[in-house]
C-alpha positions, 0 to 999 in steps of 0.5 A: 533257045526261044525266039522272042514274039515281036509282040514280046519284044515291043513289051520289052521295049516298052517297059525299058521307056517306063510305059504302063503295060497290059497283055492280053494272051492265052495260057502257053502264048508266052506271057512270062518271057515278055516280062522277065526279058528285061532282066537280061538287058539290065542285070542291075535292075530287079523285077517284082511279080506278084503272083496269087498263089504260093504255088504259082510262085514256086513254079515260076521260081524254078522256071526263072532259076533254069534262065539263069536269073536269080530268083526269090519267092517271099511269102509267109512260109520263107519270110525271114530276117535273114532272108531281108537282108539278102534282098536289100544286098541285091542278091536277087535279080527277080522278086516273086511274092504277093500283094499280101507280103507286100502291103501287110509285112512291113519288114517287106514293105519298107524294103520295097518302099525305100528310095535306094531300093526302089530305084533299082526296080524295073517293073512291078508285074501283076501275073493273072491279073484278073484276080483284081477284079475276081478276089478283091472283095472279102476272100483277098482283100488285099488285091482290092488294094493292090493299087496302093502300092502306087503311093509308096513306089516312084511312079516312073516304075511301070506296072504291067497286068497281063492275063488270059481273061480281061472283058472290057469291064474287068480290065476297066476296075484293074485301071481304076484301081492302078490308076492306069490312063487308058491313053498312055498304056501299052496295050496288047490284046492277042485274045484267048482263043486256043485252037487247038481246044475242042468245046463242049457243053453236057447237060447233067441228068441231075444236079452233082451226079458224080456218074455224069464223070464216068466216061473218065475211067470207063474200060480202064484196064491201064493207067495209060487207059485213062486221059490226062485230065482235070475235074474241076469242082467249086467247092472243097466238099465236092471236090472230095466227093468227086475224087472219092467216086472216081476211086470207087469205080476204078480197079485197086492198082488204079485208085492211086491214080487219082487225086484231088487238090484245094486251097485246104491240103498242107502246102507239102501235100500240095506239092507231092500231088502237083509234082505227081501229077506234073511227072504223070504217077497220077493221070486225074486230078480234082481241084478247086480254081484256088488250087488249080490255077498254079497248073502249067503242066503243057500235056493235059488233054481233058478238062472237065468243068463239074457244074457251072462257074461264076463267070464265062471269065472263070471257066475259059481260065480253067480250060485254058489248062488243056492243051499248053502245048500247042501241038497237042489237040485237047478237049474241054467239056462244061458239065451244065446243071438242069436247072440252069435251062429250065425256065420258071414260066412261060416267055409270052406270060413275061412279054406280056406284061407290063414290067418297065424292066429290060428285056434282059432281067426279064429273061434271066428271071424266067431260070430257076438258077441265076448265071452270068449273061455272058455265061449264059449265052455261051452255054444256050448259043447254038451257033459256033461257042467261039464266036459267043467267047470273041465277044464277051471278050473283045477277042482280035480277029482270028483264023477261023478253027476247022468245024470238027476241031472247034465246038460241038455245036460246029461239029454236029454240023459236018459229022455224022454223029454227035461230039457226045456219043464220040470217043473222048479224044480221037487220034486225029485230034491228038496227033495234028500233022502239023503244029498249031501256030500262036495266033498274032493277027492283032498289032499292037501299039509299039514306040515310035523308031523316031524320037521327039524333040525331047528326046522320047520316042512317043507311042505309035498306035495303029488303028485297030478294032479296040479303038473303034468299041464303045465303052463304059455308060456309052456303051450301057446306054446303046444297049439298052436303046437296042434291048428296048427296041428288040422288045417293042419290034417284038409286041409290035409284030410277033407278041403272038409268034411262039419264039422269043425276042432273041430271033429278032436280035440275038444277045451276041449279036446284040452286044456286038452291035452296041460294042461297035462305034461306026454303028449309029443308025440303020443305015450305018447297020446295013453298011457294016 
């Protein structure tokens, strides 16, 4: 068997103290075994996870069975009366369903709510948490409303939000909406950098030009000729146009080779293409986010993102896809559209007018296609990616990954020839010599080993980088003050220069000084 992570037992012991929990990890890190141990410690006790897709649920299911643990899926497709009752007689240790079945199904809900029932929850965990925050307007409503489900539980039952992508922002709404006390949670940040991921950014030559994905199945004489890989697209539409392109240009007994899923295909269809897929009968699959977040399939080496996501956030939980098995090396290319880099007009026109806007709106303004800031940065940066996404995300520190094996921006720097005329993956990448370890360079704050006079064993939490961030308005207040003073520095000294305001200060840079409480003045600046 596995030997727990110290950081999952202290989330153990956490939950067992009735402690509100957050987990912060990327995707084969171990998040699941955190909040499922507890099961084996009180077999009387259920867990209920919600999960965002049924697909998800179903996989879960068949990991949870394989420990030995009871384990049901509720949802809209296996919902019935008798099922009802077998979880009221506590045939089920772990309950794995949705925020939809629990707030809109009232059979289901009045099972959950009820005092007699409820007691016997341990925990209720909320699995790719991040969803809160990304679905929780008009497509999932209910998970804007997720926090209602602390007005019909005991509030001694503690939830747990974990994922592999919570910036500062996201993972201030999902307290908000839990009402989470930042002061009394359980929080553990391991960050989401994979090592053992490759970077990479690719201009298209134009906008939804499927040949841009050619390098896929160039030369495939075999289905062993062609990577372990998924493209993913934003709309259902181009996920079938896509899927039918890569078809058009391989030879007939590899065209079943690739296949496509979204949230649209018949639930049987699904499952036939992911057990396809997971058993290796298809070697590339197209999908949408909605279809391909239930993917925990440890062997994909290749993951294709075709034209920019909404967010940074969005795009590092697709490539969190690669590479699940972390003795494997894989690669993930970001296809950018031209019209992302292409300005609308000239940068010292904007820094010469008189617009009382940031300097931030001003430069967004100058694109023809609007994107995220965080997004933008990581996309625009030519410094090494990694050290963009540690920002954006509040990463914890971290070894530093070897420059080939990092980005293409730290690859160019030590190799002769660039990451985009070099073969998908080489055998070096592939085949490390040694395994990559999980990082786990963060502590976490874990119960005290001495109880209080009441009994308790109060939090011990270490002082780490978390506690010295700014956040919330204060942090929106010193980021302004320094977006004000890079522009004034700029049309004070440099207005007549031909660089823009970033080579004073860049916007990461930028972010991590505003980020930064021991940062008041110059001085202090010069210190750190």
């Amino acid at each position: 068997g596995k030997v727990p992570h110290n950081w999952q037992l202290d989330i153990v012991e956490a939950l067992l103290l009735g402690l509100n929990c957050e987990l912060i990890a990327g995707t084969g890190y171990g998040k699941s075994l955190a909040f499922i141990l507890p099961s084996f410690v009180n077999t009387k006790k259920m867990v209920v996870i919600l999960y965002p897709l049924n697909m998800l649920e179903l996989d879960q299911a068949r990991r949870f069975h394989d420990m030995g643990l009871p384990t049901v899926v509720v949802n809209g497709e296996t919902w019935t009366s008798e099922l009802g009752k077998e979880i009221k007689n506590r045939k089920y240790q772990v309950i794995l369903t949705s925020p939809e079945m629990c707030l809109q199904y009232d059979e289901f809900k009045k099972i959950l709510t009820k005092p007699s029932f409820s007691k016997d929850i341990s925990s209720f965990v909320v699995d790719e948490a991040h969803c809160i925050s990304q679905w929780g307007g008009d497509f999932r409503k209910e998970y804007g409303h997720i926090g209602e489900l602390r007005a019909f539980v005991p509030r001694k039952i503690p939830f747990i939000v974990d994922s592999a992508t919570l910036p500062p922002a996201v993972l201030d709404e999902i307290r908000e909406k839990l009402f989470i006390d930042p002061k009394d949670v359980f929080h553990v940040n391991l960050g989401n950098d994979r090592p053992n991921i490759y970077q990479e950014v690719r201009i298209m030559s134009k906008p939804g030009d499927t040949r841009e994905l050619d390098f896929l199945i160039q030369n495939a004489r075999s289905a062993e000729d062609l990577p372990r890989t998924v493209v993913f697209v934003n709309s259902v539409v181009q996920c079938q146009e896509v899927w039918r392109e890569l078809r058009k240009q391989l030879p007939d007994h590899l065209k079943d080779k690739v296949a496509f899923l979204h949230a649209q295909r018949h639930p049987t269809a699904k499952e036939d293409v992911f057990e396809a897929f997971r058993d290796k009968n298809i070697r590339i699959l197209v999908a949408t986010d909605a279809a391909g977040m239930g993917m925990d399939i440890p062997d994909i080496i290749l993951v294709v993102q075709f034209g920019i996501p909404a967010t940074l956030s969005i795009w590092f939980q697709r490539l969190g896809h690669a590479g699940r098995d972390l003795t494997l090396r894989a690669r993930t290319i970001l296809l950018v559209e031209p019209s992302v880099l292409k300005k609308v007009n000239n940068r010292k026109d904007n820094e010469d007018s008189s617009s009382d806007e940031d300097s931030d709106e001003e430069e967004i303004d100058q694109y023809y296609q609007h994107i995220e800031q965080g997004l933008r940065e990581w996309i625009e940066t030519e410094d090494c990616r990694r050290i963009v996404a540690d920002v954006y995300f509040h990463n914890p520190p971290r070894t530093p990954t070897r420059p080939k094996f990092c980005c293409d921006n730290c690859a160019r720097k030590v190799l002769p020839t660039s990451t985009a005329e070099a073969p998908i993956l080489d055998t070096e990448i592939n085949c490390p010599t040694t395994p990559i370890s999980t990082p786990s360079s963060t502590t976490p704050s874990s119960p005290s080993s001495t109880p209080d006079r009441n009994g308790k064993r109060p939090m011990h939490t270490p002082r780490h980088t978390e506690a010295q961030r700014r956040r919330g308005q204060h942090l929106k207040e010193v980021r302004a003050a320094l977006l004000q003073w890079r522009k004034t520095k700029f049309m004070d000294k440099y207005s007549s220069s031909p660089f823009t305001a970033q080579a004073i200060l860049p916007n990461a840079v930028l972010t991590t000084v505003a980020l930064n409480r021991r940062v008041n003045n110059i001085e202090e600046l010069r210190v750190v």
